[in-house]
PDB file of N, CA, C and O in Angstrom:
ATOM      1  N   UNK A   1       4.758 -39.551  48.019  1.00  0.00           N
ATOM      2  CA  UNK A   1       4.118 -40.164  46.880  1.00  0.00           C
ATOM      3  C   UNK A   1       3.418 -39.124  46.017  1.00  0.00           C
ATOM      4  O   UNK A   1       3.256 -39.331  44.815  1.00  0.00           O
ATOM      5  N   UNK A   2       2.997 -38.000  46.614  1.00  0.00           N
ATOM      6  CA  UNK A   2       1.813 -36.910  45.883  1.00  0.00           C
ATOM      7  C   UNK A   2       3.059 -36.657  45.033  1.00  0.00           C
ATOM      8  O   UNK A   2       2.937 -37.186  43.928  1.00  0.00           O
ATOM      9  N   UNK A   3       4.354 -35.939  45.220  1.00  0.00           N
ATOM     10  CA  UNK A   3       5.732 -35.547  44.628  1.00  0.00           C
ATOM     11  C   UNK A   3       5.799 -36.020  43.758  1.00  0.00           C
ATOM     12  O   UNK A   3       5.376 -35.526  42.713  1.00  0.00           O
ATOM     13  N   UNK A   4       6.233 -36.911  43.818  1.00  0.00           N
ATOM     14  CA  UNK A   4       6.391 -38.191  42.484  1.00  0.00           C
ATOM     15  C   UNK A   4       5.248 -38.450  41.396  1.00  0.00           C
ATOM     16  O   UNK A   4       5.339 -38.997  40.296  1.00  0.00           O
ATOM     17  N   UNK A   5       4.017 -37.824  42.118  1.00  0.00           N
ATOM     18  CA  UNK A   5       2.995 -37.946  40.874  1.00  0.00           C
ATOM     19  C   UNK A   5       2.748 -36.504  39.762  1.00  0.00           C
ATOM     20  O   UNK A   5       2.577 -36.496  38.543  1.00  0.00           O
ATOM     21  N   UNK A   6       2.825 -35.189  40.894  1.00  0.00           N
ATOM     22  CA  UNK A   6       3.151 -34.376  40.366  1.00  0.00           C
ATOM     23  C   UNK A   6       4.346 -33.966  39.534  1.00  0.00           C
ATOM     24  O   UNK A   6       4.336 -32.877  38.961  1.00  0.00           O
ATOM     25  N   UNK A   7       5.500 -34.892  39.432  1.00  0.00           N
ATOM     26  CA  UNK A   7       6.407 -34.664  39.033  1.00  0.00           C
ATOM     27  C   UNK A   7       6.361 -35.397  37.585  1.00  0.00           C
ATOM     28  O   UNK A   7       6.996 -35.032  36.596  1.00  0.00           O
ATOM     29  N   UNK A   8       5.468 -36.522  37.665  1.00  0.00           N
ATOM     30  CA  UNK A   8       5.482 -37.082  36.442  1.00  0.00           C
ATOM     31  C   UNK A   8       4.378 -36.325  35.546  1.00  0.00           C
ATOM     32  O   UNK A   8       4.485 -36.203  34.326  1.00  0.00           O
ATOM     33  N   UNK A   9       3.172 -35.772  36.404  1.00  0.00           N
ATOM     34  CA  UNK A   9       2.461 -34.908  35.275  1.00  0.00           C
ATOM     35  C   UNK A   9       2.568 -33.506  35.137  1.00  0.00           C
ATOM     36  O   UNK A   9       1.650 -32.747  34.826  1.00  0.00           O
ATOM     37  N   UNK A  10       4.063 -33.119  35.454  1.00  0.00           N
ATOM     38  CA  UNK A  10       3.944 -31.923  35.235  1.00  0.00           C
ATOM     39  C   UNK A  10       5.677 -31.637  33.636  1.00  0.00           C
ATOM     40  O   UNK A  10       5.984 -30.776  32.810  1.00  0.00           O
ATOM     41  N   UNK A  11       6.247 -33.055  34.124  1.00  0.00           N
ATOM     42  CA  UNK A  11       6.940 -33.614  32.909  1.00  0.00           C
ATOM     43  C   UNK A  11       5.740 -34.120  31.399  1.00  0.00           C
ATOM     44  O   UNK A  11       6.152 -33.949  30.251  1.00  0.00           O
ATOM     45  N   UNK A  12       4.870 -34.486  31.554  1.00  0.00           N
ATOM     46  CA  UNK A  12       3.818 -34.865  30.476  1.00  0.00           C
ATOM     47  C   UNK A  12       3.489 -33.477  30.121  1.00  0.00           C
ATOM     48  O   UNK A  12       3.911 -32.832  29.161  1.00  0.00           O
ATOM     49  N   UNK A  13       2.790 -33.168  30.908  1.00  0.00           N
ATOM     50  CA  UNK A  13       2.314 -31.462  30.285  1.00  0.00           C
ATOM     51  C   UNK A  13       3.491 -30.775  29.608  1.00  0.00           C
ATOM     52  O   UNK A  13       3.281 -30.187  28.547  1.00  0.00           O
ATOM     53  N   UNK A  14       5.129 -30.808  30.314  1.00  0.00           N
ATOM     54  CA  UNK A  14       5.823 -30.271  29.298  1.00  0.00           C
ATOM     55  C   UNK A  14       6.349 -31.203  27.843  1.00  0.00           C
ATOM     56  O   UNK A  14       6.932 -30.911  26.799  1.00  0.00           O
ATOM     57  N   UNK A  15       6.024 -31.921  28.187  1.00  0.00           N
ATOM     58  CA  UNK A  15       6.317 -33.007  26.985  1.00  0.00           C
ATOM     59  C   UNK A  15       5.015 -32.342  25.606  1.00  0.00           C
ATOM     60  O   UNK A  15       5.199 -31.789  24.522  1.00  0.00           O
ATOM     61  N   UNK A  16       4.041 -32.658  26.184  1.00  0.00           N
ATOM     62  CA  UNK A  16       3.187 -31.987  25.481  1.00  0.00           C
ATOM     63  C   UNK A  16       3.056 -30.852  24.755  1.00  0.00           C
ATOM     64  O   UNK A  16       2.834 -30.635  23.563  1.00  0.00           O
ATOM     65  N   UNK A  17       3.271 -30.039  25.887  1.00  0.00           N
ATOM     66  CA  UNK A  17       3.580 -28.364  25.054  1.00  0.00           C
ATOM     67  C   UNK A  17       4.320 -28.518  24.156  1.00  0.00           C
ATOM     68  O   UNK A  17       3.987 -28.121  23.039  1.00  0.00           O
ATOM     69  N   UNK A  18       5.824 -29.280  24.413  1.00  0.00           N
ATOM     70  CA  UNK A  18       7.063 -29.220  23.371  1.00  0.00           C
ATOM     71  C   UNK A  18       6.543 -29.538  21.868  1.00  0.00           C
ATOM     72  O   UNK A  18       6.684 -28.924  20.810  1.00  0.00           O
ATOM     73  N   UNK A  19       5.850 -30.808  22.221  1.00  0.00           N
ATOM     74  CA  UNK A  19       5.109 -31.013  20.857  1.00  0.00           C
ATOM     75  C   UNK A  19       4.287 -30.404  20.122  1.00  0.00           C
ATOM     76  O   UNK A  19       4.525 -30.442  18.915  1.00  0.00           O
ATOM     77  N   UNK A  20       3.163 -29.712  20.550  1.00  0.00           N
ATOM     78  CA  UNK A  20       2.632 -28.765  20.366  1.00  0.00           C
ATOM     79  C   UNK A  20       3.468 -27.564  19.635  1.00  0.00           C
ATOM     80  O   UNK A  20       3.268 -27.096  18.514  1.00  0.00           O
ATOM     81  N   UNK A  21       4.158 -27.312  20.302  1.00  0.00           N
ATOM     82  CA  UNK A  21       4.771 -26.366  20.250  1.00  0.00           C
ATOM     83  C   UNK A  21       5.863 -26.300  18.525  1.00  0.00           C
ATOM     84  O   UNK A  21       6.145 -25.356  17.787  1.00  0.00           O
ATOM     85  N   UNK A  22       6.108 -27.384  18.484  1.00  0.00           N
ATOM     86  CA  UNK A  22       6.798 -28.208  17.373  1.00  0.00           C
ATOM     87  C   UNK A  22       6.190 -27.911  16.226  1.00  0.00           C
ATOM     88  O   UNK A  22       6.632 -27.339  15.230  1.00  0.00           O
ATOM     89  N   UNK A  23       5.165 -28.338  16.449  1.00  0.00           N
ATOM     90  CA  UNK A  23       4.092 -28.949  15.741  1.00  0.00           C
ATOM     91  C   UNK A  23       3.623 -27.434  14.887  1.00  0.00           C
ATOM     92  O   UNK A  23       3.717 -27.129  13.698  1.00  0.00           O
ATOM     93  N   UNK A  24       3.089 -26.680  16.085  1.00  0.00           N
ATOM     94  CA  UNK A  24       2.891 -25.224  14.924  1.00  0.00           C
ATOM     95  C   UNK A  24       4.109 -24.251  14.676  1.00  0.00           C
ATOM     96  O   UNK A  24       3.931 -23.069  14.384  1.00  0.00           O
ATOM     97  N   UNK A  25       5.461 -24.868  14.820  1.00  0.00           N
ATOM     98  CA  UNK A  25       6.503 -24.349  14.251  1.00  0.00           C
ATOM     99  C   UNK A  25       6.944 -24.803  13.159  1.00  0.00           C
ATOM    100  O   UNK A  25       7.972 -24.406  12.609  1.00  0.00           O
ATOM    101  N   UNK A  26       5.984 -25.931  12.633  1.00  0.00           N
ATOM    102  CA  UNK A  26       6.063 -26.714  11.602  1.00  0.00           C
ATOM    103  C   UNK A  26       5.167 -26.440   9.976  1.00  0.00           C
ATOM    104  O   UNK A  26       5.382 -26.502   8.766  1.00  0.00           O
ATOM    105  N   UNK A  27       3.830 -26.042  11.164  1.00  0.00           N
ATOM    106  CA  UNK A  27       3.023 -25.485  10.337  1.00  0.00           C
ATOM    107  C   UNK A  27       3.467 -23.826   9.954  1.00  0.00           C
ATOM    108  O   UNK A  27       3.482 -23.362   8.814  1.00  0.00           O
ATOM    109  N   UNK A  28       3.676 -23.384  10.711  1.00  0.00           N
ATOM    110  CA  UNK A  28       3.880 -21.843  10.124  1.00  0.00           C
ATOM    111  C   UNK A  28       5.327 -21.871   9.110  1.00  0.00           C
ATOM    112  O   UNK A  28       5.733 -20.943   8.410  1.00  0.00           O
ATOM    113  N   UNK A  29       5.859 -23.050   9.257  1.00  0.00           N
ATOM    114  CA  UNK A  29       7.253 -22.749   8.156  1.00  0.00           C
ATOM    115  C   UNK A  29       6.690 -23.600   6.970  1.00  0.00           C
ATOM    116  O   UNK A  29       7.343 -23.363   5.954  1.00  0.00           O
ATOM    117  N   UNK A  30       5.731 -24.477   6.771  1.00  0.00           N
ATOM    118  CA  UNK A  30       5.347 -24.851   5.228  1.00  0.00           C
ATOM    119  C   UNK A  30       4.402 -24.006   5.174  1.00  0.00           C
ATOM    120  O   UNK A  30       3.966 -24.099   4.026  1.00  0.00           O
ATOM    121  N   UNK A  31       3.522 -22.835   6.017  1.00  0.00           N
ATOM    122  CA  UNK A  31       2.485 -21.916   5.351  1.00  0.00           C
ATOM    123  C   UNK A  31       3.204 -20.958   4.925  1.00  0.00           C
ATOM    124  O   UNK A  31       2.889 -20.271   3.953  1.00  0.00           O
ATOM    125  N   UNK A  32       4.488 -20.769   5.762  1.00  0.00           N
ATOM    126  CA  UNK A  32       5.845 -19.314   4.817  1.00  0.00           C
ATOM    127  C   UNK A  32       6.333 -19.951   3.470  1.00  0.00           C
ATOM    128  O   UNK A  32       6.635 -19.150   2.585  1.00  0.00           O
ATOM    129  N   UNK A  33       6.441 -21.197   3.218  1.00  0.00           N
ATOM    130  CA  UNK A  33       7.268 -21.792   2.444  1.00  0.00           C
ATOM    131  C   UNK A  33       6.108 -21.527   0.769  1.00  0.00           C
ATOM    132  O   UNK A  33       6.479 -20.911  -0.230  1.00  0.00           O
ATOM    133  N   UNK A  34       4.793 -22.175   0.946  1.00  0.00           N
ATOM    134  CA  UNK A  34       3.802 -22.376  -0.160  1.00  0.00           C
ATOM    135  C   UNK A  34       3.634 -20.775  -0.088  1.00  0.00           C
ATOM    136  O   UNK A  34       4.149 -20.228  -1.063  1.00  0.00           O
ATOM    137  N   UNK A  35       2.975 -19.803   0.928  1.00  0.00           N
ATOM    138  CA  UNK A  35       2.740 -18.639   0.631  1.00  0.00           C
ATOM    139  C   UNK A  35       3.979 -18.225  -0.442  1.00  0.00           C
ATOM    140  O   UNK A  35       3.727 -18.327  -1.642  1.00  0.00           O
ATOM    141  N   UNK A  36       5.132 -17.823  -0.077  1.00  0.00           N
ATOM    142  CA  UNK A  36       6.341 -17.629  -0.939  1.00  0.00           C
ATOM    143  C   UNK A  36       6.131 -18.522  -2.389  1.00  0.00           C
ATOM    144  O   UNK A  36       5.989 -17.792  -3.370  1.00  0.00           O
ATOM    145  N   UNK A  37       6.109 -19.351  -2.548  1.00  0.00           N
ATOM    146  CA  UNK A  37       5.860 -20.174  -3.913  1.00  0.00           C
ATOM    147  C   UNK A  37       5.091 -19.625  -4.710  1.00  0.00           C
ATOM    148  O   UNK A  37       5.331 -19.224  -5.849  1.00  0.00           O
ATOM    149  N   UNK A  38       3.690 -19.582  -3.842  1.00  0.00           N
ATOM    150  CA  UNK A  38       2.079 -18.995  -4.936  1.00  0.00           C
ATOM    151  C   UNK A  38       2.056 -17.393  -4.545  1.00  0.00           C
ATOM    152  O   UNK A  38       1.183 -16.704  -5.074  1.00  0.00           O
ATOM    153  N   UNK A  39       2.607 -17.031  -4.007  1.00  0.00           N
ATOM    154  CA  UNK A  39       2.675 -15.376  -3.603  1.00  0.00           C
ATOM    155  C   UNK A  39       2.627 -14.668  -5.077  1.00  0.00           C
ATOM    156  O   UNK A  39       1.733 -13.906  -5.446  1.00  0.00           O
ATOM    157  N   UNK A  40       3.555 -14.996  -5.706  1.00  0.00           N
ATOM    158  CA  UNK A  40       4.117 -14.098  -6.903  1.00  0.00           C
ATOM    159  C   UNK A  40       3.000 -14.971  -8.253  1.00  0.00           C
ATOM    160  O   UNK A  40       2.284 -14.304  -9.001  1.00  0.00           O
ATOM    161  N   UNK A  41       3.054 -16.080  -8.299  1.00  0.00           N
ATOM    162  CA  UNK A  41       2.019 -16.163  -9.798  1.00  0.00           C
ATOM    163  C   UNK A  41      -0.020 -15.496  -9.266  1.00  0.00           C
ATOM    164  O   UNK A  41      -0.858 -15.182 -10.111  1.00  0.00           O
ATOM    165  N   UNK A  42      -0.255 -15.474  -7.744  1.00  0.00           N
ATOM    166  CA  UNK A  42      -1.337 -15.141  -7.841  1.00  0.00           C
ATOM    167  C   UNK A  42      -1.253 -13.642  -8.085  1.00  0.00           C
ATOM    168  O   UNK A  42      -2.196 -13.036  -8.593  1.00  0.00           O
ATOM    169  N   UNK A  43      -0.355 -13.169  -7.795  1.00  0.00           N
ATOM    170  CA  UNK A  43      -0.427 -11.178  -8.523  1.00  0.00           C
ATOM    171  C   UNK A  43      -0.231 -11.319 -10.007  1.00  0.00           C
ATOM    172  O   UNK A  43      -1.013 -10.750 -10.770  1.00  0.00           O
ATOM    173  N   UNK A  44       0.900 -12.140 -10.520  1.00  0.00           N
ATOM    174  CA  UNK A  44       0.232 -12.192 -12.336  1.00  0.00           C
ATOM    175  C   UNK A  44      -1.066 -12.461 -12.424  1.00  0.00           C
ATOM    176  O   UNK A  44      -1.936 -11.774 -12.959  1.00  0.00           O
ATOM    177  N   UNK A  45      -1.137 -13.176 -12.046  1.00  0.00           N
ATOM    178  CA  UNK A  45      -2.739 -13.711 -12.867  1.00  0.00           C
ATOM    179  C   UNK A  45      -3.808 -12.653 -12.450  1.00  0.00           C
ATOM    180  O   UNK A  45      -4.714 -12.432 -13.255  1.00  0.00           O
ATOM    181  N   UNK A  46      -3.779 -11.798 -10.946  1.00  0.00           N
ATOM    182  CA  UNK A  46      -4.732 -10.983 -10.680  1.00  0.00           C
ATOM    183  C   UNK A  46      -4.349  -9.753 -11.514  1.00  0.00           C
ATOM    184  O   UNK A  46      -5.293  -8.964 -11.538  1.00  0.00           O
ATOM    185  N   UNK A  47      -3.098  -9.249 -12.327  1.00  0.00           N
ATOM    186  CA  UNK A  47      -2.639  -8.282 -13.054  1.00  0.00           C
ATOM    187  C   UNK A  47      -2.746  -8.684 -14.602  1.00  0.00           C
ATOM    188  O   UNK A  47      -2.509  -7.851 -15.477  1.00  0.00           O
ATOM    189  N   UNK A  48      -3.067  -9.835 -14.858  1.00  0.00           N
ATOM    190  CA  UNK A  48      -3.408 -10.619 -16.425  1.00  0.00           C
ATOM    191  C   UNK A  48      -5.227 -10.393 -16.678  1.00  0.00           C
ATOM    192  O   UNK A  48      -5.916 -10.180 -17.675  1.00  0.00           O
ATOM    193  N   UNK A  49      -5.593 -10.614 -14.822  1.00  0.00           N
ATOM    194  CA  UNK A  49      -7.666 -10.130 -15.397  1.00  0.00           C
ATOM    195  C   UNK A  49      -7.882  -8.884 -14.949  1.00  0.00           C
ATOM    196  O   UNK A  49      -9.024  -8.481 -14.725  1.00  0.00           O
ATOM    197  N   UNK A  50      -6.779  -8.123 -14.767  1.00  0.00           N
ATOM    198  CA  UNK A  50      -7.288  -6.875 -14.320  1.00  0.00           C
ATOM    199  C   UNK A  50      -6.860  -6.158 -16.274  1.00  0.00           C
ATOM    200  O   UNK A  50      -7.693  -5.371 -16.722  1.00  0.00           O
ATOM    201  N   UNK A  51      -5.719  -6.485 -17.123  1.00  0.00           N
ATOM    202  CA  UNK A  51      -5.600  -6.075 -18.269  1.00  0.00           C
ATOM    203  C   UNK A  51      -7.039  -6.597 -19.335  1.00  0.00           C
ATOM    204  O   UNK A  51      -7.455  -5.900 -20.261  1.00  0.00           O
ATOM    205  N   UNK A  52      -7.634  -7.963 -18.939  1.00  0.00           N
ATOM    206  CA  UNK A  52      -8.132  -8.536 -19.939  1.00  0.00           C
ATOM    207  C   UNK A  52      -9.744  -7.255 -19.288  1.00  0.00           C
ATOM    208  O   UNK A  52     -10.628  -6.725 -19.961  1.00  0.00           O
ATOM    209  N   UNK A  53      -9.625  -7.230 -18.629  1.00  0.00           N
ATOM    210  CA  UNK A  53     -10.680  -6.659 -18.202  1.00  0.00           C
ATOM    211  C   UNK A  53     -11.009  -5.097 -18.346  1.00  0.00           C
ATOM    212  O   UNK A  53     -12.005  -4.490 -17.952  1.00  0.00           O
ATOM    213  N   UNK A  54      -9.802  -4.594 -19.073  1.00  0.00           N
ATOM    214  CA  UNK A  54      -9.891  -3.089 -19.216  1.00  0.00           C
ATOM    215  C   UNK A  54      -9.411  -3.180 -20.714  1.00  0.00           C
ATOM    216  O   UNK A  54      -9.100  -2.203 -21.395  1.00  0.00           O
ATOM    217  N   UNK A  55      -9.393  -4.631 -21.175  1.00  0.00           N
ATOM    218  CA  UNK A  55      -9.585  -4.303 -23.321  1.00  0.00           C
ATOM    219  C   UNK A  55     -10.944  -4.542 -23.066  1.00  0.00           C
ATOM    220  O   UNK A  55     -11.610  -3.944 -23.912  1.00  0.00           O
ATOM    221  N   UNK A  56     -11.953  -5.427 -21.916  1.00  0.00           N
ATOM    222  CA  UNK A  56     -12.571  -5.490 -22.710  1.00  0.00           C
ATOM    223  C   UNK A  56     -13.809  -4.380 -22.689  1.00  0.00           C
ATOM    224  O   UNK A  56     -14.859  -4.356 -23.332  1.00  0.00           O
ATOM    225  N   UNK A  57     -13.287  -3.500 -21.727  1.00  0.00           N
ATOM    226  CA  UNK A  57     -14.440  -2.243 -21.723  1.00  0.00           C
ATOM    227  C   UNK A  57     -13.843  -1.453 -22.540  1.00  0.00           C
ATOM    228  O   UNK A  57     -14.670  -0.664 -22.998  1.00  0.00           O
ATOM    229  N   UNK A  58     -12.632  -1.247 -23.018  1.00  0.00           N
ATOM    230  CA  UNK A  58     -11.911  -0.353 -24.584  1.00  0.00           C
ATOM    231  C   UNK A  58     -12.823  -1.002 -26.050  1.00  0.00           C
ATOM    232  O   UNK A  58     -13.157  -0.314 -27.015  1.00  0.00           O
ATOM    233  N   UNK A  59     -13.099  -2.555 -25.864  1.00  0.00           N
ATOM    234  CA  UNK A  59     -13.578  -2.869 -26.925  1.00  0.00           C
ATOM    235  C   UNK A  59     -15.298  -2.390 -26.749  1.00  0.00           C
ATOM    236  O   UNK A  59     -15.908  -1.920 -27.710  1.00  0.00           O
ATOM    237  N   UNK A  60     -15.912  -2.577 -25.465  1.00  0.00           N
ATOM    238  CA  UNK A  60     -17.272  -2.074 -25.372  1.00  0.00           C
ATOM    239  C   UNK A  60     -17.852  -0.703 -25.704  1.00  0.00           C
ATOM    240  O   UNK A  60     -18.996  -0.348 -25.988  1.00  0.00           O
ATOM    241  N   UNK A  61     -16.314   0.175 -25.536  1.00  0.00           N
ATOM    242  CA  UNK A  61     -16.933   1.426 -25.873  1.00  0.00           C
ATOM    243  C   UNK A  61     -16.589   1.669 -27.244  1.00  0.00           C
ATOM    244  O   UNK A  61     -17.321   2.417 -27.891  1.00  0.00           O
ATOM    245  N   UNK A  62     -15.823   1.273 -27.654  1.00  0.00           N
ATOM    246  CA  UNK A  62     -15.101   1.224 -29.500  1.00  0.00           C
ATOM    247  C   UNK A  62     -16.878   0.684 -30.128  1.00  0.00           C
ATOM    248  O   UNK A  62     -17.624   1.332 -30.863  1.00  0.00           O
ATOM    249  N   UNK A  63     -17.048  -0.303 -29.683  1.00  0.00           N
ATOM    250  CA  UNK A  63     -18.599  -1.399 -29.989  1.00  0.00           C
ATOM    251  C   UNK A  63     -19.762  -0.326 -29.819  1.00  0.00           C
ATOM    252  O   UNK A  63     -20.661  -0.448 -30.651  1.00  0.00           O
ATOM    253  N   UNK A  64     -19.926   0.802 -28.806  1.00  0.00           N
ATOM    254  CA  UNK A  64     -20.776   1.478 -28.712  1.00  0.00           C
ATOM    255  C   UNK A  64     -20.389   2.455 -29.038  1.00  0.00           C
ATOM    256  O   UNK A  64     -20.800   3.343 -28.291  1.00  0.00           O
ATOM    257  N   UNK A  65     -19.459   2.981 -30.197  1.00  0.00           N
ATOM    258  CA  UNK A  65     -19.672   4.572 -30.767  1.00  0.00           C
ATOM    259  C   UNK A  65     -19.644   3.889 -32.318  1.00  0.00           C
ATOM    260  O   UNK A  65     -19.896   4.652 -33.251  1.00  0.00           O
ATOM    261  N   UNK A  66     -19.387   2.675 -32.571  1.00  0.00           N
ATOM    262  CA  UNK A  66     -19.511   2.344 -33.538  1.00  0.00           C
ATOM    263  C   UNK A  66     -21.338   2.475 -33.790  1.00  0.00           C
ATOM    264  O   UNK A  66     -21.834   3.033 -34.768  1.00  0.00           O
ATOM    265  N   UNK A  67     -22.035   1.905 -32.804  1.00  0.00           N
ATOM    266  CA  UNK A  67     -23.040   1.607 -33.040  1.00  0.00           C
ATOM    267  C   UNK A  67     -23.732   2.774 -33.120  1.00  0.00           C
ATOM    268  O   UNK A  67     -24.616   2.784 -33.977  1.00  0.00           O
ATOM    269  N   UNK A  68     -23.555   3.962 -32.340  1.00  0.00           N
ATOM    270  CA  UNK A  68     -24.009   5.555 -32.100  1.00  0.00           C
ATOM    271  C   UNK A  68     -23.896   6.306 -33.452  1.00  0.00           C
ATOM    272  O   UNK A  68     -24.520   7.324 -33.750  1.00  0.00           O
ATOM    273  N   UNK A  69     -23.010   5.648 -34.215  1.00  0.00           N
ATOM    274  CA  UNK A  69     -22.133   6.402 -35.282  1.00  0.00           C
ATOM    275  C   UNK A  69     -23.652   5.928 -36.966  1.00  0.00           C
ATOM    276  O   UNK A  69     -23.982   6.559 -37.971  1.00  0.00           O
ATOM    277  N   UNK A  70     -24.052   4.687 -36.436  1.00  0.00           N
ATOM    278  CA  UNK A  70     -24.899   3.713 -37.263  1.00  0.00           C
ATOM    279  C   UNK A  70     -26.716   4.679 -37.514  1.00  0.00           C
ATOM    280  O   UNK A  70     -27.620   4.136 -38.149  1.00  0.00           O
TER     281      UNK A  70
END
């Protein structure tokens, strides 16, 4: 009788794992899937404020020799 009980919870525990197991093979292929999607527009946009961000210290110093010049 002990046999038969161990046999059924040691089938649950693998039942379990499988799912488990499923389960974050599931998650890591829609976190590859969205990473791949937003991968490429978040480097534009971090390469769009890294440009806006170096006119606008070209315009700060243009703004301060203008003013030096005054």
């Amino acid at each position: 009788m002990t046999n038969k009980n161990d046999a059924a919870r040691s089938d649950y525990v693998e039942l379990v794992a499988a799912v488990l197991l499923g389960l974050a093979a599931m998650a890591i292929a829609w976190s590859s899937c969205q990473s791949a999607l937003w991968g490429g527009q978040q480097d534009e946009a971090y390469t769009e404020s890294v440009r806006a961000a170096n006119e606008a210290v070209d315009l700060l110093q243009a703004a301060d020799t203008a003013r030096a010049l005054d």
